[in-house]
Backbone bond lengths (Angstrom), bond angles and torsions (degrees), N, CA, C in turn:
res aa  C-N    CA-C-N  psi(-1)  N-CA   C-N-CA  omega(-1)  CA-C   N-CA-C  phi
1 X - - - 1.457 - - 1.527 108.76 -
2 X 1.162 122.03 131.16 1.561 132.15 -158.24 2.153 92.23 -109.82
3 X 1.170 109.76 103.02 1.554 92.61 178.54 1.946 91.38 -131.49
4 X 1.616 84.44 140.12 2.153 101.27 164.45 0.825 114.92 -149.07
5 X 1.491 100.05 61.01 1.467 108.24 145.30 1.514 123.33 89.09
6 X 1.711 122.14 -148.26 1.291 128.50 173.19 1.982 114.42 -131.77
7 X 1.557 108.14 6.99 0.890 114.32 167.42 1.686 113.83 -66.84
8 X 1.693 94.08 -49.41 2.108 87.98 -167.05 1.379 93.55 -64.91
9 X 1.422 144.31 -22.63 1.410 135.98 -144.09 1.997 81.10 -90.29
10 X 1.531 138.24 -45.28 0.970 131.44 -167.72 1.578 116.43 -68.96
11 X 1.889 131.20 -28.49 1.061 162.60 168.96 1.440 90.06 -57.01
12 X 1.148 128.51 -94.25 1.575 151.20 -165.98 2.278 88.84 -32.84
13 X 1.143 106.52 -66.21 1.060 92.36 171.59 1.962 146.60 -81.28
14 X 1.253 104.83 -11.62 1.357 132.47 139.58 2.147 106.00 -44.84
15 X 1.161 106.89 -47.02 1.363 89.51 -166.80 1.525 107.09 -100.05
16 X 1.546 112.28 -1.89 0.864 107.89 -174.23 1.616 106.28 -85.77
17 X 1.791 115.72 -37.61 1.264 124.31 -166.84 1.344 101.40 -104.24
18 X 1.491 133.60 18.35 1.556 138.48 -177.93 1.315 102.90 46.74
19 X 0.998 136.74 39.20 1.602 146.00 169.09 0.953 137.19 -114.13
20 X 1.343 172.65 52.05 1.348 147.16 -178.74 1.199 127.94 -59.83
21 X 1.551 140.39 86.22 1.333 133.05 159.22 1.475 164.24 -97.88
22 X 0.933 141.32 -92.65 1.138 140.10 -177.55 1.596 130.92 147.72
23 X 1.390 145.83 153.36 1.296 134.42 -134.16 1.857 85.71 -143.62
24 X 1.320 109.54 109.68 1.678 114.63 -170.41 1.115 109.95 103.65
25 X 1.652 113.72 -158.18 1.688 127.10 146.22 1.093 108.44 -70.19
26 X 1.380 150.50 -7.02 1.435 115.52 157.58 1.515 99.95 112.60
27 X 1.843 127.47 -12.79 1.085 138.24 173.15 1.398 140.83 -52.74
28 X 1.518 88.93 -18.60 1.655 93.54 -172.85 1.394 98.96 -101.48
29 X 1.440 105.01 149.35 1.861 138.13 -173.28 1.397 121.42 -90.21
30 X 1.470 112.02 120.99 1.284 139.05 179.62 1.440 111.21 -91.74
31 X 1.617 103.44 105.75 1.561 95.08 -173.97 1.681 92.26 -106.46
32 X 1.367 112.60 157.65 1.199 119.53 -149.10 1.712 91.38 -144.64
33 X 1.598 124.82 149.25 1.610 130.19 156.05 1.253 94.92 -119.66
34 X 0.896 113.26 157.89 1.709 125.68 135.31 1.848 107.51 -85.29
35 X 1.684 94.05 137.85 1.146 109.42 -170.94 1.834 117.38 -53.84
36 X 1.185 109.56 -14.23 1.152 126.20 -154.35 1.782 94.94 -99.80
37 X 1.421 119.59 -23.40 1.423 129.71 -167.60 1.779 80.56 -84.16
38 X 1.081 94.86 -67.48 2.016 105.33 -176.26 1.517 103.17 -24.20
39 X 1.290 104.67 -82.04 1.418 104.55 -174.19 1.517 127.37 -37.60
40 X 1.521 107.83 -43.38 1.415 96.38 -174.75 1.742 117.07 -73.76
41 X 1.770 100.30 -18.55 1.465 105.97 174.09 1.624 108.80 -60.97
42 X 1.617 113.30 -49.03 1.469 105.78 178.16 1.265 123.32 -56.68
43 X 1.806 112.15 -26.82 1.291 124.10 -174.38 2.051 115.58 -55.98
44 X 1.306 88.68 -43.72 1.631 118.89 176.74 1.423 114.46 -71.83
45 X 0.834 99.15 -38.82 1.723 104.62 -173.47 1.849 109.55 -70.21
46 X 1.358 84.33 -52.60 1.856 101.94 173.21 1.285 125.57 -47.70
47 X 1.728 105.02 -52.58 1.492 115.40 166.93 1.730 132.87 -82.22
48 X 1.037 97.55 6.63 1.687 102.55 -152.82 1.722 101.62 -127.52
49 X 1.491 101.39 -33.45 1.972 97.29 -151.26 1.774 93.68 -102.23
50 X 1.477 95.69 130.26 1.636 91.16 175.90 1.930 111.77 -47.49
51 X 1.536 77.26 171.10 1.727 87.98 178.86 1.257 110.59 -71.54
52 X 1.999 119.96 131.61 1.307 100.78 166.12 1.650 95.73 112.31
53 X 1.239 97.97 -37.90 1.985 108.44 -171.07 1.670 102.96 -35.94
54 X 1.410 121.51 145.25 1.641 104.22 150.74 1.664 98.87 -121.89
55 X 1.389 93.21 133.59 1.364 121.49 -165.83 2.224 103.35 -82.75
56 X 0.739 101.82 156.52 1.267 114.00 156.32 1.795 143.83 -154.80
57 X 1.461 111.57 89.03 1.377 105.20 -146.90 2.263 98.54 -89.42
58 X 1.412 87.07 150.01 1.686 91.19 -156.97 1.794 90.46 -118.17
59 X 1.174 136.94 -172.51 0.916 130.77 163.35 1.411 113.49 -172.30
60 X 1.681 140.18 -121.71 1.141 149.08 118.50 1.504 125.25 -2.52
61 X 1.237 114.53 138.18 2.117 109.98 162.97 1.446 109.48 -68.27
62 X 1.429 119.24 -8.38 1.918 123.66 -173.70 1.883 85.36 71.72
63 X 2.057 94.10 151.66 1.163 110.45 171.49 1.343 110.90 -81.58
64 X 1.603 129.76 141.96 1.680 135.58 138.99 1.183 113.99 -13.68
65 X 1.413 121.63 91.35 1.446 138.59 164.92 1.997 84.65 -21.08
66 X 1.486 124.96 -69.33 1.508 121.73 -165.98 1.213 101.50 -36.97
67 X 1.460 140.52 -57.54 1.018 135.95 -159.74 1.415 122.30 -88.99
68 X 1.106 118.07 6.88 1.413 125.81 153.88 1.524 115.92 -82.37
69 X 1.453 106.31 -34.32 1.653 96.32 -167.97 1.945 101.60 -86.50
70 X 1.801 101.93 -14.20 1.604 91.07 -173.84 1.581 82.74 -79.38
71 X 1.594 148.86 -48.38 1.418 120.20 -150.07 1.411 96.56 -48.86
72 X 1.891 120.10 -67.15 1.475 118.71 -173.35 1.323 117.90 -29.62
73 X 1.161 116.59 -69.85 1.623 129.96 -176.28 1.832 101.98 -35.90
74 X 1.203 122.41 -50.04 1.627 118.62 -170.07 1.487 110.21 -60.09
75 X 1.597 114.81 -9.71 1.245 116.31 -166.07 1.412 119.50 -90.65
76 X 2.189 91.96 -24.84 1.804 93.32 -170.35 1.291 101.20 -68.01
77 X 1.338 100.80 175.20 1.306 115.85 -179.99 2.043 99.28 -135.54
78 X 1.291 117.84 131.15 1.610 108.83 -40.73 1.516 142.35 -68.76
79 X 1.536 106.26 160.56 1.314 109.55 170.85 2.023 117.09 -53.27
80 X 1.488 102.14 138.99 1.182 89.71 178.87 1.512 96.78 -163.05
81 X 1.183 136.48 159.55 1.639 159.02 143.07 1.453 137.98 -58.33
82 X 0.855 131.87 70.06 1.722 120.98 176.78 1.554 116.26 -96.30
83 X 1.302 115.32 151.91 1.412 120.28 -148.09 2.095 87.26 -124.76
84 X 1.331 81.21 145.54 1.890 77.64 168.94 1.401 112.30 -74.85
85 X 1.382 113.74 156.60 1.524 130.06 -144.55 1.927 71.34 -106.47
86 X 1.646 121.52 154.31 1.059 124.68 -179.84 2.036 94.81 -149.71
């Protein structure tokens, strides 16, 4: 099974609606693994943590939802701005 995530699903629609955006200022944090980080945490956890343990895996602050939709956004062609409608 070939999986990436929720980035291409945000791109795919960015190019579909010439947009990239976001819901607020753009402040709140996207914490993200790679599937491959996951696994070896479950891998560890399984072999290593007594029975019963509750685990808690921490990592990154996650990126600014804003700054995910401006990298996409720099890509459409064309570049452009939309402002929330009030």
């Amino acid at each position: 099974m070939r999986c990436h995530g929720f980035i291409p699903q945000l791109i795919a629609t960015a190019r579909t609606k010439g947009v990239s955006g976001y819901i607020g200022d753009g402040t709140s944090r996207w914490p993200a693994v790679h599937v491959k980080d996951a696994a070896s945490l479950y891998r560890l956890a399984i072999a290593q943590a007594p029975a019963g343990a509750v685990l808690n895996a921490v990592g990154d602050e996650g990126v600014p939802v804003r700054e995910i939709a401006e990298a996409i956004g720099r890509q459409l062609k064309p570049a452009g701005h939309v402002s929330a409608r009030r």
